[in-house]
Structures are given as C-alpha cells and as structure tokens.
C-alpha positions as CSV (number, residue, x, y, z in Angstrom):
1,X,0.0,0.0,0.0
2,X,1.8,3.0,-1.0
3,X,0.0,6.6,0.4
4,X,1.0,10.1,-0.7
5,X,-0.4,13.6,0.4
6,X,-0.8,17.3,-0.2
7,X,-2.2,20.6,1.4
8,X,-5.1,21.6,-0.4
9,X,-6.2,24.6,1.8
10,X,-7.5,23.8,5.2
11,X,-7.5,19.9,3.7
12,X,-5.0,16.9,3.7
13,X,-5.4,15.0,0.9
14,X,-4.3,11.5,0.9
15,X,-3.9,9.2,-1.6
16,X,-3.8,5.6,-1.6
17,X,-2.9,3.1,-3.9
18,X,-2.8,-1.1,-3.9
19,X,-3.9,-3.7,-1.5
20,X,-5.7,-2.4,1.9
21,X,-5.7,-6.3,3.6
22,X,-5.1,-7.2,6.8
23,X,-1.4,-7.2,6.6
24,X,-0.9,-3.7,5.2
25,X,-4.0,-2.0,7.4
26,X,-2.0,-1.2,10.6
27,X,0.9,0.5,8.6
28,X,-1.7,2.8,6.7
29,X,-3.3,3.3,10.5
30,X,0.2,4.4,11.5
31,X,0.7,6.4,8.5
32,X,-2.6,8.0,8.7
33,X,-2.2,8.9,12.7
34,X,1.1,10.5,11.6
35,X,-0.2,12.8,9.2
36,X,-3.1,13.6,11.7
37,X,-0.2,14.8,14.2
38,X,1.8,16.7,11.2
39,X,-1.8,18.4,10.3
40,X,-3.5,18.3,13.4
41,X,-6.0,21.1,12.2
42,X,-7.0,20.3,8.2
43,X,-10.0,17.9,7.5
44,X,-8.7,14.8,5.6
45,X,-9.8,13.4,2.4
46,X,-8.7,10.2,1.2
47,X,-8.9,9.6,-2.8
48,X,-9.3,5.7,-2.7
49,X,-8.9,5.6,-7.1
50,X,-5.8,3.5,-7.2
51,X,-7.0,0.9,-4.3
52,X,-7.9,-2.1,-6.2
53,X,-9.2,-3.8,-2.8
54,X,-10.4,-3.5,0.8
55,X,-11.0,-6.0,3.6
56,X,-12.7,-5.3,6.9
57,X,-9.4,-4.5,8.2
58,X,-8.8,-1.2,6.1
59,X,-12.9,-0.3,7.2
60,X,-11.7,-0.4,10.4
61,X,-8.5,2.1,10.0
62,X,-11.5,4.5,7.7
63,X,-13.8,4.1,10.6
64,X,-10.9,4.9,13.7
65,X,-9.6,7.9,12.0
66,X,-13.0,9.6,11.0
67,X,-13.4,9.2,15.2
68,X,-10.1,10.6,15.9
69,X,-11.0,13.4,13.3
70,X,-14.1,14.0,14.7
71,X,-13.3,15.3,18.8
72,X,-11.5,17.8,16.5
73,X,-14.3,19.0,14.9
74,X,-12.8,17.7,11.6
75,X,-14.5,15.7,8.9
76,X,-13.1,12.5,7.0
77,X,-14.1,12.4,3.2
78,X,-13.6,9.8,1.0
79,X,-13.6,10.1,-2.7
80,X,-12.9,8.3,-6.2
81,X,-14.2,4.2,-4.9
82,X,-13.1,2.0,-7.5
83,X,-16.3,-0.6,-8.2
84,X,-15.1,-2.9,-5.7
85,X,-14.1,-0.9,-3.1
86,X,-17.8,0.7,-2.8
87,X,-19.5,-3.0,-2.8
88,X,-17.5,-3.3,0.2
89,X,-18.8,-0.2,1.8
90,X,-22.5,-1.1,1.0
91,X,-21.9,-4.8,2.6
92,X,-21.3,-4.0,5.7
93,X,-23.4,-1.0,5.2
94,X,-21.0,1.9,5.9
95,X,-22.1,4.0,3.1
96,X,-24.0,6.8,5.4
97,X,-21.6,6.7,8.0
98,X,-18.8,8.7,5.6
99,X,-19.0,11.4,3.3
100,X,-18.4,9.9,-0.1
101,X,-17.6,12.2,-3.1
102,X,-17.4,11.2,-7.0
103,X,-14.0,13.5,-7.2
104,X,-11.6,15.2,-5.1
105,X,-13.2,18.8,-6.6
106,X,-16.3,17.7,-5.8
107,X,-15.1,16.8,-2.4
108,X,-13.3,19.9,-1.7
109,X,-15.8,22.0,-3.2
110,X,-18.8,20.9,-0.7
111,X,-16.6,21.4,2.4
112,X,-15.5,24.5,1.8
C-alpha cells in the first residue's frame, strides 16, 4: 500500500494506492495517525482511485480515524471508490456513516 499527500487549503489529501488487507492496514493506520499529528487542524480526504481492494481491516482504520478526526471538529471524506471498493462499503453498510464524493473537486468543493 503506498500513500501520498498534499495541502489543499484547510484539507489533507491522501492518496492511496494497492492492496488495503489485513497485513498492510496497521501500517496505513500508523501512517494516517502521523499525518493527523503533522496536520492536526485540516479535514482529511482520502482519494481511494488506485485501491484495487479493501477488507474489513482497512474499514476499520476509515472508521478509527473519522473518530479521531471528529473530537477535532474535523471531517473525513472519501472520494474516487473504484467498483469494488464501494461493494465493500455497501456490505457491511457503511455507506451513510462517511462522506463519499465522486471526485476530489467535488469533495473539496462541498466542504469549503
């Protein structure tokens, strides 16, 4: 799983690419809780268009940093689910719980 950011104004955007299993899910966690320390004040958006799968494991890192996020009064966006990736949201029926966005514009642009 490989994971790049920027500053886009008051966001972080993250993006991730490859295989979010359960062997690769704690090191994104890690990553992700870094960046939350580096940025401690910018909402996060994660563009998911270059993960080409997700287990219950990478839900679980989504679902702990949109917590963290929000005692700070920050949101968690998600944007750009491959096919695959959004089947797995609507299984286990996670699809209200996050704000989910076609694009990053469109993301960016409704938070703003």
């Amino acid at each position: 799983m490989d994971l790049s950011h920027e500053v886009r104004g008051n966001h972080l955007v993250v993006s991730l690419s490859g295989r979010m299993d359960v062997h690769l899910a704690s090191e994104v966690e890690n990553q992700l809780g870094a960046l939350m320390k580096a940025h401690p004040d910018k909402h996060i958006l994660l563009d998911l268009s270059d993960v080409e799968y997700m287990s219950s494991s990478g839900l679980r890192v989504f679902v702990s940093s949109m917590r963290t996020l929000r005692e700070r009064n920050l949101n968690l966006m998600l944007c750009n689910l491959s096919p695959a990736v959004r089947k797995v949201f609507e299984v286990v029926e996670l699809m209200d719980m996050f704000d989910i966005y076609e694009s990053q514009e469109e993301a960016l642009a409704a938070s703003s």
